[in-house]
PAZAPA-4460 file (N, C-alpha, C; in steps of 0.05 Angstrom, whole numbers, plus 32768, in hexadecimal, padded with zeros to 4 digits):
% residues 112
    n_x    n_y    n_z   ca_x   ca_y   ca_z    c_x    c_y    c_z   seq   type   mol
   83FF   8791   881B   8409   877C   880A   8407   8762   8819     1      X     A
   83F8   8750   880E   83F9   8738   8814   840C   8727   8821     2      X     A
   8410   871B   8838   8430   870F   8845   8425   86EF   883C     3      X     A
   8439   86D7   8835   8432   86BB   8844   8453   86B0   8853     4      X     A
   8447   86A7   8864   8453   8699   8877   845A   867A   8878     5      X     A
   8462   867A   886D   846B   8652   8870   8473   864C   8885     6      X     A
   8471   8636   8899   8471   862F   88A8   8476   860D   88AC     7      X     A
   8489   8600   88C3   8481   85DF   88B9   849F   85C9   88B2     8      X     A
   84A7   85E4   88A3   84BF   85CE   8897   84D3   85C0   88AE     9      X     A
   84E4   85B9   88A0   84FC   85A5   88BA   8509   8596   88A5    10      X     A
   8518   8580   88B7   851F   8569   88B4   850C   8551   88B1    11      X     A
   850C   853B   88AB   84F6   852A   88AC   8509   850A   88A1    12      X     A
   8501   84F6   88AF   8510   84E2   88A3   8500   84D6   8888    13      X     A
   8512   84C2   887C   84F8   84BA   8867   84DA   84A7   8869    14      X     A
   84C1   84A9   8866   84AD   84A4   8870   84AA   84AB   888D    15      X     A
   84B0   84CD   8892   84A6   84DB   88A0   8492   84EA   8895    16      X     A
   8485   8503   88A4   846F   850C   889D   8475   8526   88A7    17      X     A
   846F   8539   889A   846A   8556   88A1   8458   856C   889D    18      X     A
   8447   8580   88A7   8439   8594   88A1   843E   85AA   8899    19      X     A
   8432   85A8   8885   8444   85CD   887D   8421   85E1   8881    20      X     A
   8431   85F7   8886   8417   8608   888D   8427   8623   887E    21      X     A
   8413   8635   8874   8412   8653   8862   83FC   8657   8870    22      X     A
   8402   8672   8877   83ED   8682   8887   83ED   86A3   8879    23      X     A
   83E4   86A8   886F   83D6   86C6   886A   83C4   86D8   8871    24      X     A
   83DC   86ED   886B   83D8   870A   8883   83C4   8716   887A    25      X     A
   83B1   870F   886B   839A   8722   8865   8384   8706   885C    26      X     A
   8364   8714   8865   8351   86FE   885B   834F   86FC   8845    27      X     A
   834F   8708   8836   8343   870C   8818   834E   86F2   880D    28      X     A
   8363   86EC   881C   8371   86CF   880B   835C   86BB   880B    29      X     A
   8341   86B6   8817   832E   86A1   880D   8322   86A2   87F4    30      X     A
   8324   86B2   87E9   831B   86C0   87CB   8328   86B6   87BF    31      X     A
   834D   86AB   87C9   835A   86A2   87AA   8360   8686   87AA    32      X     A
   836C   8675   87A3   8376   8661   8799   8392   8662   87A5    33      X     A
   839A   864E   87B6   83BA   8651   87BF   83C2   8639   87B4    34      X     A
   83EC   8634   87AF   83F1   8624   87AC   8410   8627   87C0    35      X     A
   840F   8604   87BC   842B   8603   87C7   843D   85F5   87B1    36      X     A
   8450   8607   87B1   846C   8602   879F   8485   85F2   87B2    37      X     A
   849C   85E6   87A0   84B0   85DF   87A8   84C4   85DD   879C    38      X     A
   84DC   85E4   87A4   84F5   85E7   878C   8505   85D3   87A7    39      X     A
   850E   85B9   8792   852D   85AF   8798   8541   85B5   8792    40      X     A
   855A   85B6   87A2   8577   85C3   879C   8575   85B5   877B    41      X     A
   857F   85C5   876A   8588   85C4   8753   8570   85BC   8743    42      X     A
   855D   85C4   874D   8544   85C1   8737   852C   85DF   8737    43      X     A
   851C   85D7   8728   8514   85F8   871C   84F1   85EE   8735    44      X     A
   84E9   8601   8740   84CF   8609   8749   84B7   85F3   873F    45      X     A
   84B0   85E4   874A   8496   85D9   873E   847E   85DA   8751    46      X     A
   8468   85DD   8743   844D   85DA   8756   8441   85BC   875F    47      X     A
   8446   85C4   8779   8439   85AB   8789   841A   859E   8785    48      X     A
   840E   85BB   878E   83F3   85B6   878C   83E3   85D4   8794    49      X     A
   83CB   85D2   878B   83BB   85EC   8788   839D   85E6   8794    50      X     A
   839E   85F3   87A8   8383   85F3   87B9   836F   8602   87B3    51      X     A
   8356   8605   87A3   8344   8619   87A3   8334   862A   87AD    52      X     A
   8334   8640   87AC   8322   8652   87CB   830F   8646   87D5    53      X     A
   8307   862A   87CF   82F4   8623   87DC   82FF   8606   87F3    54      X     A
   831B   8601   87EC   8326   85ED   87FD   8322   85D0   87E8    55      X     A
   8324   85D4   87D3   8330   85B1   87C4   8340   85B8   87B8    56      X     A
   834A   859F   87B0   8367   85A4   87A0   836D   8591   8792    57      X     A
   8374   85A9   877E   8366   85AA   8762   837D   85A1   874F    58      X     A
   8390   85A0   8761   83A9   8594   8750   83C0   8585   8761    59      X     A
   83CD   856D   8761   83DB   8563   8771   83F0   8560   8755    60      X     A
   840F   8559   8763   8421   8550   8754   8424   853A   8756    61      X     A
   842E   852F   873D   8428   850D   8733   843D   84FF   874D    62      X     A
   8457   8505   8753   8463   84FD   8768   845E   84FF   877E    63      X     A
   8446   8508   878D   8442   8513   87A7   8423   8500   87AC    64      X     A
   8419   84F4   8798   8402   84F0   879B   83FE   84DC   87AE    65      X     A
   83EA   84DB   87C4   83E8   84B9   87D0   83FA   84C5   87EA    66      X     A
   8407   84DA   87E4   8414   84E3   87FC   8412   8501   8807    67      X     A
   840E   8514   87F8   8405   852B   8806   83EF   853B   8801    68      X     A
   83E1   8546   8811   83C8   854B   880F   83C5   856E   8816    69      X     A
   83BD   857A   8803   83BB   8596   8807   8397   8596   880E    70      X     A
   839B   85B4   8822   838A   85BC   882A   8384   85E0   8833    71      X     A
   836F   85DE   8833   8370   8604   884A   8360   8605   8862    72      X     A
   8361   8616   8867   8355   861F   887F   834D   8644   8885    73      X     A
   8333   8646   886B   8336   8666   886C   832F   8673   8887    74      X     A
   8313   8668   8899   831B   8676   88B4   8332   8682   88C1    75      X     A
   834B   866B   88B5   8368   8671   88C4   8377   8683   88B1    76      X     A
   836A   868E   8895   837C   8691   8883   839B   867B   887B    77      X     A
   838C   8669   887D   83B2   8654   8883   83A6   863F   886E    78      X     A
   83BF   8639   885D   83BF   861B   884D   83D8   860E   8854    79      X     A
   83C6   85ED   8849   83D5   85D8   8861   83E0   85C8   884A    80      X     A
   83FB   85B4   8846   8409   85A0   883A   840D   858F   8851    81      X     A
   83F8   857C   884D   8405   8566   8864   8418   8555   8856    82      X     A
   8427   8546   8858   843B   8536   884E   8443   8525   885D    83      X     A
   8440   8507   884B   8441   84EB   885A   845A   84E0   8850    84      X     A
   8466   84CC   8857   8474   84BD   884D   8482   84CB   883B    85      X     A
   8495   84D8   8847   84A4   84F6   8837   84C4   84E2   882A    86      X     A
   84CD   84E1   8811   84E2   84D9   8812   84F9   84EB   880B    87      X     A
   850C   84DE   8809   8527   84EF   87FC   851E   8505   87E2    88      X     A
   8514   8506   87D5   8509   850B   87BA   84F8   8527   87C2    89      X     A
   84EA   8526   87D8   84DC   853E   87E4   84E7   8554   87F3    90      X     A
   8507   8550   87F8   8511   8566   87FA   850A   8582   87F1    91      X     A
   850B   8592   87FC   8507   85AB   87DF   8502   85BD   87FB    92      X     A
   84F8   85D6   87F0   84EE   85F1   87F9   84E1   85F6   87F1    93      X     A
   84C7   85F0   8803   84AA   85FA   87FA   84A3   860E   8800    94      X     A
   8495   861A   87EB   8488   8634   87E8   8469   863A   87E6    95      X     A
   845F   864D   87F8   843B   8659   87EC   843E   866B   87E0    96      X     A
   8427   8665   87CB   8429   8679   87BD   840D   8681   87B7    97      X     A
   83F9   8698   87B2   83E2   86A8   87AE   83E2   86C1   8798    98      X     A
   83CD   86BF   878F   83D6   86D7   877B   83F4   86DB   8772    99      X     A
   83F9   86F2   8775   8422   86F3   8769   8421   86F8   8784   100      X     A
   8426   86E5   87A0   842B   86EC   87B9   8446   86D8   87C0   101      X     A
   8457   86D8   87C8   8464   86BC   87C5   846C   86BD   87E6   102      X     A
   8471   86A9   87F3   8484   869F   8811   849B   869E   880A   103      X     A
   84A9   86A2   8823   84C2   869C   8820   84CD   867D   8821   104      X     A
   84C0   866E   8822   84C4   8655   8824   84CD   8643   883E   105      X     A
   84C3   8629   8840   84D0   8618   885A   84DF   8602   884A   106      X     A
   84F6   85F9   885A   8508   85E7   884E   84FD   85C7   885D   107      X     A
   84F8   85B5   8844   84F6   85A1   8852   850C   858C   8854   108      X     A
   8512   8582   885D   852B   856B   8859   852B   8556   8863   109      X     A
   852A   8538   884D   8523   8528   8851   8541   8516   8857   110      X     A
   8543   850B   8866   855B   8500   8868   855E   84E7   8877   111      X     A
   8569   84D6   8877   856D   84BD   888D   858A   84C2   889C   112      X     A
***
């Protein structure tokens, strides 16, 4: 069974920057399409953005745009969320997700 690993999260002040990294336990994951999800306290799961087995990405969220940039790295089996200028609003617990594979998530926390 497929594992992902999130990796990355913290604290971060506002217009800080952070890396989030998902790494998967098996290759086959270059074959699929990964995304990264995020749920804020008291709000429901939304998709960030969706990277294609071939490394573009193919979908960003309207609030994140101009600021974070998804990517992969199938040699490493690992996908990347860089994140710039992170504000209050980007709090959440982000999640990878592949096929029906899901992470357990990294908490990010934006705070001054």
């Amino acid at each position: 069974q497929m594992q992902l690993v999130e990796s990355g999260g913290g604290p971060v002040q506002p217009g800080g920057s952070l890396r989030l990294s998902c790494i998967a336990s098996e290759s086959r994951i270059r074959y699929y399409p990964m995304r990264w999800y995020r749920q804020a306290p008291g709000k429901e799961r939304e998709l960030v953005t969706l990277i294609t087995s071939d490394g573009d990405m193919a979908y960003l969220e309207d609030s994140v745009k101009g600021r974070f940039t998804g990517s992969r790295d199938n040699a490493k089996r690992t996908m990347y969320l860089q994140m710039n200028n992170l504000q209050p609003e980007d709090t959440a617990v982000y999640y990878c997700n592949a096929m029906e594979y899901w992470g357990k998530g990294t908490l990010v926390t934006v705070t001054s």
